[in-house]
C-alpha positions as CSV (number, residue, x, y, z in Angstrom):
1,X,-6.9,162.8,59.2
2,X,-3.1,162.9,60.2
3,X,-0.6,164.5,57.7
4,X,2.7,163.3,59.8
5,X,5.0,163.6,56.6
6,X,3.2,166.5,55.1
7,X,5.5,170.0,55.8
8,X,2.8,172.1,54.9
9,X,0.6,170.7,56.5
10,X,-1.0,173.5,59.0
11,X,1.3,175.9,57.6
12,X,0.0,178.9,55.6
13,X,1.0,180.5,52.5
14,X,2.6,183.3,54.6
15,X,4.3,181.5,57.0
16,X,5.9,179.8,54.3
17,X,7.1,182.8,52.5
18,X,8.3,184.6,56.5
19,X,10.1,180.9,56.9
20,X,11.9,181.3,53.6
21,X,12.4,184.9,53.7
22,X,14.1,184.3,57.5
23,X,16.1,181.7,55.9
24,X,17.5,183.2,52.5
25,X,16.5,186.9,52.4
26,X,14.5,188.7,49.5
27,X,17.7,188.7,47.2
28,X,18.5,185.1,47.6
29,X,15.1,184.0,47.0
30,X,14.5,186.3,44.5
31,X,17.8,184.4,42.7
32,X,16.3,180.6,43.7
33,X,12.3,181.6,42.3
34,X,13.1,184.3,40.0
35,X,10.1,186.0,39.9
36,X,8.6,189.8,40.3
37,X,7.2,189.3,43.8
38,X,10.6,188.7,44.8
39,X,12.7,190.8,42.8
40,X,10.8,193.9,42.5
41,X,10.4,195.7,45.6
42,X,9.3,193.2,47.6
43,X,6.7,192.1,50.7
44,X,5.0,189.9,52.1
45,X,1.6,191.6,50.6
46,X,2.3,191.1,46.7
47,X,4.1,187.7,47.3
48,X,0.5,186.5,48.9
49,X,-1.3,188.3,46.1
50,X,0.8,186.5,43.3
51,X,1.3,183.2,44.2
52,X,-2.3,182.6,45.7
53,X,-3.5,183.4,41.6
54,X,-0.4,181.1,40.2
55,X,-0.4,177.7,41.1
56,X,3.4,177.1,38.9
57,X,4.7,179.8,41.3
58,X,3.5,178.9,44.3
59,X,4.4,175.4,43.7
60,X,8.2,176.5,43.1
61,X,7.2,178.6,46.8
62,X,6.4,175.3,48.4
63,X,8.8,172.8,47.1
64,X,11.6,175.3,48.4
65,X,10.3,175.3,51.6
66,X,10.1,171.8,51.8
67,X,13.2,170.7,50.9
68,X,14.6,173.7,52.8
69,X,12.8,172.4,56.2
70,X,14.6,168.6,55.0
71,X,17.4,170.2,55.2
72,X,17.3,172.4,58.6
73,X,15.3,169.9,60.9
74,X,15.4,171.3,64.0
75,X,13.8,175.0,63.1
């Protein structure tokens, strides 16, 4: 089954945070999705560990990443 207008589609959970973290930087995310994982000394490690157990969170995760991708086509 085709997902053509799904973003995530294919994409895992840490390719998403990389791709945000690329684009914005652990302060500026931190700022956008003000939580711990972001804001208090943070990795790739704890980000996975947090939003995999909290479904609000990672929500907030993928809905940036969406609408950032809308936004910036080509990369």
């Amino acid at each position: 089954m085709e997902q053509k207008n799904n973003p995530l589609h294919g994409k895992t959970l840490a390719y998403v945070i990389e791709y945000l973290v690329e684009q914005y930087g652990w302060e500026e995310l931190g700022k956008l999705i003000p939580i711990n994982c972001f804001n208090d000394s943070p990795s790739l490690q704890s980000s996975l560990k947090f939003l995999r157990k909290t479904e609000w969170a990672r929500k907030k995760v993928e809905d940036l990443y969406i609408k950032t991708v809308k936004q910036n086509p080509t990369t």
